[in-house]
N, C-alpha and C positions, 0 to 999 in steps of 0.2 A: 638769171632770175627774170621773168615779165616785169613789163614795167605797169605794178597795179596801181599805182597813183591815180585818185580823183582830185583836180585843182583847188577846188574847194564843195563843202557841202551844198554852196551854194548856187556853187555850176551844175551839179550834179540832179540837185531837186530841181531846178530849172528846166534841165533833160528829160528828167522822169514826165515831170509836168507836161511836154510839147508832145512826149512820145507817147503818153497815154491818150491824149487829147487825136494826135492822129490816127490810133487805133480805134479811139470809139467813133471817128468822123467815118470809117474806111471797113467796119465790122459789128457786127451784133457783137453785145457786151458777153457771149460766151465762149468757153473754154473745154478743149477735151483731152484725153487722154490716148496717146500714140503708144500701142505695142509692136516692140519690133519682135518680129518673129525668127528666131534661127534656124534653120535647116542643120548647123554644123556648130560645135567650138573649135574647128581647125581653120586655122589661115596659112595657104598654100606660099604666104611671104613671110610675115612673122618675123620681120624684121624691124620694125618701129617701135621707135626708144620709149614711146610714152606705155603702150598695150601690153594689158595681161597675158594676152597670146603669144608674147615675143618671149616672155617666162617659159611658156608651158609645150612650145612647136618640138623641143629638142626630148621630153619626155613621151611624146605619142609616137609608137614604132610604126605606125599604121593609122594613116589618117581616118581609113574608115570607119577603130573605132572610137571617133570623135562624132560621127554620124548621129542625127536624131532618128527616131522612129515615125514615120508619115504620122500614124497613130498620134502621137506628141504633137507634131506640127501641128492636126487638124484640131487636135480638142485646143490649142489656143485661139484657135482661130474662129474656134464654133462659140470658146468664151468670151472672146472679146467682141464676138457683135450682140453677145445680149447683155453683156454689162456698158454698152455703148461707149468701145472703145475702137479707136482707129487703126488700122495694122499702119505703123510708121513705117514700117519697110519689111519685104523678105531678104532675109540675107543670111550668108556664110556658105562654105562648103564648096564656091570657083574652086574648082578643076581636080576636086575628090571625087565628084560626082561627074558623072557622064551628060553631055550637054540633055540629050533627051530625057533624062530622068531628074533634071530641076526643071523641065520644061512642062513634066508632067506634075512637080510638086506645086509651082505655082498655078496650075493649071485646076487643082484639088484647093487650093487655099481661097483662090476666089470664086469656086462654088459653095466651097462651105461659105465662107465671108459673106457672098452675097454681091460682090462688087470687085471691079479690078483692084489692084493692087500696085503700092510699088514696089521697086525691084530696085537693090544693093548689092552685086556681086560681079561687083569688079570694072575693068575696061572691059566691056561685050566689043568683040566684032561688030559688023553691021550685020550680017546673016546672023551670026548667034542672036544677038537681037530683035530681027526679025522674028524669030523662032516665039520669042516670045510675048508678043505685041498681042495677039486676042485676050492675054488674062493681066496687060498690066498697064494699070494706068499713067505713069512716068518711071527714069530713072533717077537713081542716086548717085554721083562720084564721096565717095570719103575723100573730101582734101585736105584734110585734117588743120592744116597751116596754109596760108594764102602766103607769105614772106616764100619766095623762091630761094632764097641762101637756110633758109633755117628748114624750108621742106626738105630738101634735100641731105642735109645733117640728120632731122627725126626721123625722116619717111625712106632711105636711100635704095630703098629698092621695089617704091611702090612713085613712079612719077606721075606728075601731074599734065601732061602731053597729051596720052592715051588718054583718058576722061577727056579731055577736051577735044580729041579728037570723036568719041563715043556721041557728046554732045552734037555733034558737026550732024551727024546721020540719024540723027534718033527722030526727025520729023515731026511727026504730029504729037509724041508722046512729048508730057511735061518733066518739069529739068530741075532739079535739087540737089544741093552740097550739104558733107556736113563738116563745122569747123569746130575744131579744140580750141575751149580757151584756157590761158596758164602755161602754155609749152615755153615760151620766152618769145611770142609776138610782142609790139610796142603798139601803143595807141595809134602811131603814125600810120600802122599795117592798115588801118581800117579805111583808106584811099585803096588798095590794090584791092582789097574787099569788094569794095563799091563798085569798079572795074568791072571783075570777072563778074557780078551780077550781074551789068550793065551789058558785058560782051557776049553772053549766052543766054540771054532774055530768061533767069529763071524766075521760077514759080514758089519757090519753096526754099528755105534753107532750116538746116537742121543744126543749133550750138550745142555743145556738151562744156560743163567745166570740168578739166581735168579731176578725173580721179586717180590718188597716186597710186600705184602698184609696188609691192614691194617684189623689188629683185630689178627694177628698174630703178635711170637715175635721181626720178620724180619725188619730192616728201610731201610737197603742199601742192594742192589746188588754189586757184586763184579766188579771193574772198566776194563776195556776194556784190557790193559796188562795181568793180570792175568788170565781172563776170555781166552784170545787170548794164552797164555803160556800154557794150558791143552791143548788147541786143536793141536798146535806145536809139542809139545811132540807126543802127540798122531798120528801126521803124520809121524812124521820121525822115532819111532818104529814101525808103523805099517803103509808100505809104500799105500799097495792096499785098507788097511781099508777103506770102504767110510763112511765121516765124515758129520754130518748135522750139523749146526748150528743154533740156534734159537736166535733169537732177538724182539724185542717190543719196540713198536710206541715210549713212553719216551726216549729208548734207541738212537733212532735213531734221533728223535725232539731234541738231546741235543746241544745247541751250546757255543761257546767259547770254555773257560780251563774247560771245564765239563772232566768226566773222561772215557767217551762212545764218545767222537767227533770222526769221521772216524773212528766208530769201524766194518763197513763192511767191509770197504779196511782191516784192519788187519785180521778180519776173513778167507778171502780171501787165504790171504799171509799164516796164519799161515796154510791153508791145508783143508781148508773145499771145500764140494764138491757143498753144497747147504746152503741154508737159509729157515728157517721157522720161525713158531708161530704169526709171522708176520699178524695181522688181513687185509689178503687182500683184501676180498671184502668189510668189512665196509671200508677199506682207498685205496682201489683203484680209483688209479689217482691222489691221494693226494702229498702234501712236500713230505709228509714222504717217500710215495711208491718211487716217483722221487730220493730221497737222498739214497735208497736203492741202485736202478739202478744206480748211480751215482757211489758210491762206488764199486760196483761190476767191472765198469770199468777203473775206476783208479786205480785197479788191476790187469789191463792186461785181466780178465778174459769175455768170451760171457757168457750174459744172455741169455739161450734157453728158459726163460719162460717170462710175461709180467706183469709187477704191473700196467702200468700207459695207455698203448694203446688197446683199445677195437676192438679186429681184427672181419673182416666183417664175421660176421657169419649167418644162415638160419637158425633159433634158432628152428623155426616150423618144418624143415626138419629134424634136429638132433633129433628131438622128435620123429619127425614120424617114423625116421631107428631106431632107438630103439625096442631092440628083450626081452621086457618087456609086461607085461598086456595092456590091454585098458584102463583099467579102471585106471590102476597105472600112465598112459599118461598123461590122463585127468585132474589129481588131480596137474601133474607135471605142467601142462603149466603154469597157472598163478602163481604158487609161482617162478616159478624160471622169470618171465614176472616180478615178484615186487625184485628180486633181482637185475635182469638186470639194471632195473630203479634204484636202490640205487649208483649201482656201478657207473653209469653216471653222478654221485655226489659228486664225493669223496672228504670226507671233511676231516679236519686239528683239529676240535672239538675235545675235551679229552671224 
């Protein structure tokens, strides 16, 4: 079990307190919202103890089809830049997919997008990654746990070596991790944390709090304090670092003395820049999406992006200035026509 102890409340509001203060010294008081985008629900390892995938790798006879449809990819892509939201990463689908044909997915995300992108899939070679340097703007390592004795326990067949060796060559592009919290790190981990920042000049880190999966050894996620006390820390060492935050639908549905109540206002406070994982098009518009936005302003902080209002858009005309194929048009209209129509739905369902 993590060790989720805060010393006292009064260490704790002490923290909040320094770490909010060097965010608003170090950023405009706004906040956006990161979709990560999947190409795949298949992971080619599928072997870590915390992930739904490590459930689900022995049920797909055929990774292929785990595959999205371009068509999918691109209407999120085309959604989230007019609901002014950020693609937190491309990712999924290492080594189902042939290198040239993610090369051309990302290559279609950031002209729909508008802008480069970042890239999560995997240790790249240095060539493989070359390959994709005109459409992305930094890489991601998933290192899920920074402790080297408990990576290698959760992660045992995805190491932490290769990403740092990926770092070593990636050059001009910008450098981002992302860490679980809840696996059974200790407070003390958050020196080796500080480290690997420090050793790979990054730009970005991306937290998630565990979410448990069943079929995995996991029941609890780690409570909103402790979850909020890594990303503090992590603000007021590293003042400019930009911090993502992830959260999920239970997290935020929780009410009462639950241990997640107003755990966006704390995210907030303790230093994040953004929020993600957050299933926004299935629940947009939703409680949930609303208690998001709620929280973000009872932190002082502007939401520049949108969970809950569907701004007036010419969804035909965004398709048509599209400097994509015709044929890639065509396939786009009506999937992202049956997305639109979900989103004007958005339900509170588990």
């Amino acid at each position: 079990m993590y060790n989720n102890t805060i010393n006292t409340m009064e260490d704790f509001n002490q923290l909040l307190e320094e770490s909010n203060k060097t965010f608003l010294e170090n950023f405009k008081p706004e906040v956006w919202f990161g979709k990560c985008i999947f190409i795949s629900w298949y992971c080619d390892v599928g072997t870590c103890q915390f992930c739904f995938r490590s459930t689900q790798k022995s049920r797909i006879g055929f990774a292929q089809r785990a595959r999205r449809s371009v068509a999918s990819i691109l209407s999120e892509a085309l959604i989230a830049k007019n609901m002014g939201w950020r693609v937190e990463f491309l990712t999924g689908g290492y080594r189902i997919y042939p290198l040239q044909d993610l090369v051309n997915i990302a290559k279609l995300v950031s002209q729909v997008y508008g802008e480069k992108v970042w890239l999560n899939l995997g240790a790249l070679k240095e060539e493989e990654l070359e390959s994709f340097k005109p459409y992305i703007k930094g890489i991601v390592s998933s290192i899920e746990t920074i402790n080297p004795e408990l990576h290698d326990k959760i992660c045992p067949n995805k190491p932490i070596k290769p990403y740092e060796e990926m770092f070593s060559y990636s050059k001009d592009l910008r450098k981002s991790i992302t860490i679980v919290i809840g696996l059974g790190e200790k407070k003390e981990d958050f020196e080796l944390l500080a480290e690997f920042i420090e050793k790979h000049k990054l730009d970005r880190i991306t937290f998630y709090a565990l979410k448990p999966v069943k079929g995995t050894p996991y029941t609890h996620g780690p409570d909103s304090k402790y979850y909020a006390w890594w990303i503090a820390k992590t603000r007021v060492r590293f003042p400019k670092l930009q911090i993502i935050a992830g959260t999920t639908y239970k997290r935020i549905m929780c009410e009462d003395d639950c241990d997640t109540k107003d755990e966006i206002k704390l995210l907030m406070l303790a230093g994040a820049n953004a929020v993600t994982k957050f299933p926004a098009t299935k629940k947009f518009g939703s409680i949930a999406a609303k208690k998001i936005e709620e929280g973000i302003e009872k932190s002082g902080r502007k939401f520049t992006s949108t969970l809950t209002k569907m701004p007036e858009v010419d969804w035909d005309a965004e398709v048509d200035n599209l400097i994509i194929g015709e044929d890639v048009k065509e396939k786009l209209r009506p999937v992202l026509k049956d997305y639109l129509k979900n989103m004007s739905h958005g339900t509170d369902d588990e």
